[in-house]
C-alpha positions, 0 to 999 in steps of 0.5 A: 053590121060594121065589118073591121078592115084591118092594117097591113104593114110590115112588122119587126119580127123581133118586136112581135110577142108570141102569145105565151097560152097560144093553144096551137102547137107546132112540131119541129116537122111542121115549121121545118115545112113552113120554112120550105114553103116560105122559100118555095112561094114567099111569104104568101100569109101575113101573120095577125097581131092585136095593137100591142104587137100581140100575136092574134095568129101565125106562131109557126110562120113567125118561128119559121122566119126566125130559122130564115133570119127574117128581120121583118114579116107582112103583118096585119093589125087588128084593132076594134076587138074585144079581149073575147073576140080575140081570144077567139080568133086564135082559136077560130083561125086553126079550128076553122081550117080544120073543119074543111074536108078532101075531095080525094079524086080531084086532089089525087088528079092536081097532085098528079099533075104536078107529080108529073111535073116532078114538083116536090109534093112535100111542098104541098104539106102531105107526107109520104105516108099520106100520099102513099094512102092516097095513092094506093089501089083500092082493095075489096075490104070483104076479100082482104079478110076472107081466111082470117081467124076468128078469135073467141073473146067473152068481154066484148066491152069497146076500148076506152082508149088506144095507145099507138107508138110512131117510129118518127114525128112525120108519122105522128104529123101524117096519122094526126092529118088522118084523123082530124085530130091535134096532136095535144099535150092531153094527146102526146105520144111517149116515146119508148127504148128501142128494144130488140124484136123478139122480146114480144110475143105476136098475136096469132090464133091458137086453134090446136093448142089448149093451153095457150089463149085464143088471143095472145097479148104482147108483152110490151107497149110499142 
């Protein structure tokens, strides 16, 4: 098998074309860490373009040099593949990064090492909310929910689906991290009107009062 090396060369950024049905989307949260990164540690990634200047992959890096004024990026030009492998490899190059997966203890020591240090753990891409998860004191599951009510619900059929609110995109970025999961436009969140606390009704168990349901609906998404 012939392995295709390709050309490093420095691009123009205003001569890159993004590719208009790139599938990989990028929050506002996500490039303003790009551009953190890029002036932390330079620009460590080179972005792929085909031989029409085409971009292969690297949209949120070349929009990250755009917000740095950045007049030229370190490039590589592949040439020698199909429309079909390359079609493939913009997805290959987000999909595969994806699929890897977290030693938490070894990850938990190098951030604390570097916590130490008083390094700005933002930099590494994770956000408060995840370093808080990671970081957090184990608990034991079975005592956590010891006294907990037991709610009487005859349809026992399991949720289709699940709508959840963040209060901000880093939460949005931090719950997508979580789950593995992209946030899409199949998948996008809507953002509701702040409206005042008590306009909802909480859940709570209702043992002692037959007129009211066991499980109490809230009256509004949030």
């Amino acid at each position: 098998m012939d392995i295709i090396f390709p050309t490093n060369f420095l691009a123009q950024v205003a001569e890159i074309i993004p590719y208009p049905r790139n599938a990989r989307e990028h929050s506002e949260t996500q490039i303003s860490q790009i551009v953190a990164s890029i002036r932390e540690f330079g620009f460590t990634n080179p972005i792929l373009v085909d031989a029409s200047n085409v971009l292969i992959a690297g949209h949120g890096r070349l929009v990250a040099a755009q917000h740095l004024g950045m007049r030229q990026v370190p490039a590589i030009r592949l040439t020698g593949l199909t429309d079909a492998q390359i079609a493939a490899l913009r997805i290959a190059d987000n999909k595969l990064a994806l699929n890897a997966t977290w030693d938490d203890e070894l990850l938990r020591t190098e951030l604390s090492d570097l916590r130490a240090v008083d390094f700005d753990l933002g930099l590494t891409g994770f956000g408060e909310m995840e370093l808080g998860q990671l970081f957090a004191p184990e608990t034991d599951v079975d005592s956590e929910w010891q006294g907990m009510p037991e709610f009487q619900q005859a349809d026992k059929t399991a949720w289709q689906s699940v709508t959840i609110h963040f209060a901000n995109q880093e939460a949005v970025d931090a719950f997508a991290a979580l789950i593995g999961q992209t946030i899409t436009r199949k998948t996008r969140f809507t953002w509701f009107p702040q409206v005042k606390e008590d306009a909802y009704i909480d859940k709570r168990y209702a043992a002692d009062d037959a007129k009211v349901s066991d499980l109490h609906s809230l009256k509004g998404a949030f």
